[in-house]
Every structure is written in structure tokens, then in C-alpha cells.
NULUMMAR-967349 format. One record per residue (C-alpha): residue number from 1; x, y, z. Coordinates in pm, whole numbers. Layout:
N
R   resi        x        y        z
R    NUM        X        Y        Z
...
# end
This chain:
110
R   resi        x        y        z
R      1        0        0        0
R      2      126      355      -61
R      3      189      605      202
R      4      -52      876      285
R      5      223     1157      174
R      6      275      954     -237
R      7     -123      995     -274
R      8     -318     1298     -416
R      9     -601     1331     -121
R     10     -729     1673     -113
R     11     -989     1773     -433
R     12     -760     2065     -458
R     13     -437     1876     -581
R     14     -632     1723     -866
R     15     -762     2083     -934
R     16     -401     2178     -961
R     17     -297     1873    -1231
R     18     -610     1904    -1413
R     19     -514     2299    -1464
R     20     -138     2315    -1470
R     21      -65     1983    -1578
R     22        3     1809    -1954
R     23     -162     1552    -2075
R     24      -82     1233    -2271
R     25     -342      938    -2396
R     26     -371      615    -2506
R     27     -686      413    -2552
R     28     -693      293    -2232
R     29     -524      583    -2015
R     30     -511      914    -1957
R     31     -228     1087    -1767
R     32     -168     1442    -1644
R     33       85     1530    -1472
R     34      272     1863    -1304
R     35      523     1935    -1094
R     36      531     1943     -757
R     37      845     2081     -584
R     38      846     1771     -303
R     39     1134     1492     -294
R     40      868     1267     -392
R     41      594     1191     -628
R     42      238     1152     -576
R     43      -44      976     -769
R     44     -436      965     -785
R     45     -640      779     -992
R     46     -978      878    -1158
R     47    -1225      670    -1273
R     48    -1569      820    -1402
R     49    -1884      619    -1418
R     50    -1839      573    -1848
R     51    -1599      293    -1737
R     52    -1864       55    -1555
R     53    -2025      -38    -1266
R     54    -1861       22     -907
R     55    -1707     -346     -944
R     56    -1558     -297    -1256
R     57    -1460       72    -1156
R     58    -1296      -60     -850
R     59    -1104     -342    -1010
R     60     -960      -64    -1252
R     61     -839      122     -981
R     62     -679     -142     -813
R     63     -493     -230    -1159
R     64     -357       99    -1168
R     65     -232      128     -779
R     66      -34     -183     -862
R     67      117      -44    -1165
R     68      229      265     -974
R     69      337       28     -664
R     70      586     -229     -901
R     71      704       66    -1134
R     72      995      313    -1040
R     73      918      671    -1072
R     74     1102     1041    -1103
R     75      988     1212     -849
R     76      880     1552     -813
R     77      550     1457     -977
R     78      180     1470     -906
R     79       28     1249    -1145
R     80     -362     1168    -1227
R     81     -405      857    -1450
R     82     -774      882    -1579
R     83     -924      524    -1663
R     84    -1092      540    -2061
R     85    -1397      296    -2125
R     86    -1118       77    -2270
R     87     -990       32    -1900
R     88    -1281     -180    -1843
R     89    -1203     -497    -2040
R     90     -809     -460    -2031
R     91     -631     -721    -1793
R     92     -271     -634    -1594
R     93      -71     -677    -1826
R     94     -265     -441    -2093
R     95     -282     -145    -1799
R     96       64     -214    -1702
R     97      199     -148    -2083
R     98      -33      163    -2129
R     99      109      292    -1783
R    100      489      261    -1894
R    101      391      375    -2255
R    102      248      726    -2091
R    103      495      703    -1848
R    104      762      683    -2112
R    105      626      963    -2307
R    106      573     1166    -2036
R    107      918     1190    -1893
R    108      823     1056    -1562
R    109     1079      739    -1563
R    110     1387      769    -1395
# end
């Protein structure tokens, strides 16, 4: 589990990626990101109701948090992945390569 202080909590830090941060897409993922002037990065995850049902939604969001926990990141970052309707059918593996594709075009590996 991640600690309180790598997670995006507070409705005004996604306020703050969602306005200052870029964006890159694939079809599954969406992911904004902007800096944030700590030693470490934080992540949130955002999953809308176009995705599914509060199962599916859930299960989505728990692919993602174990992307982010198995993956090395540069920190400095707060970053928002945003799940696409295509998030609902995709297994691990399928998340996991959308994350590091983002990731990769995004800057955000180490």
C-alpha cells in the first residue's frame, strides 16, 4: 500500500494537475501530470462512471495502484491517471503497458 504523503487526497491537488498539468493518452489511459516541488511523487487515480459499474470501476483502480506500486518513478511529480472505457475490459498486463507507454512519453521514468 502507498503512504498517505505519495497519494493525491485533497480535491484541490487534482484541481491543480487538471489545470497546470500536460496531458498524454492512449486508448486505455489518460495521464496528467505537473510538478510538484516535493522529494517525492504523488499519484491519484480517476475513474468516471463511463468505465462501468462500481465493481468494474474498483477493479480498474486497483490495476492501476499496482502499476504505480511495481514501477519506479522520477519524483517531483503529481500524477492523475484517468481510466478510458477501454480500462474496463483490459487485464494487468494491458494497464501495465499503457502505464509505462504514458509514463515513457511523459518523462516521468527515472
Amino acid at each position: 500500500m502507498m503512504r498517505r504523503e505519495q497519494r493525491l487526497t485533497q480535491n484541490s491537488q487534482y484541481v491543480t494537475v487538471y489545470s497546470r498539468g500536460k496531458s498524454w493518452a492512449n486508448r486505455v489511459l489518460v495521464v496528467r501530470a505537473s510538478p510538484n516541488g516535493l522529494e517525492w511523487s504523488r499519484f491519484g487515480y480517476s475513474v468516471s462512471k463511463r468505465v462501468g459499474k462500481a465493481v468494474v470501476r474498483n477493479r480498474v483502480k486497483r490495476l492501476l495502484r499496482e502499476g504505480v506500486r511495481l514501477s519506479s518513478w522520477k519524483p517531483g511529480w503529481d500524477v492523475v491517471f484517468i481510466a478510458r472505457s477501454g480500462a474496463a475490459g483490459a487485464d494487468y498486463a494491458e494497464v501495465k503497458r499503457a502505464m509505462d507507454d504514458l509514463a515513457g512519453r511523459a518523462g516521468l521514468r527515472p
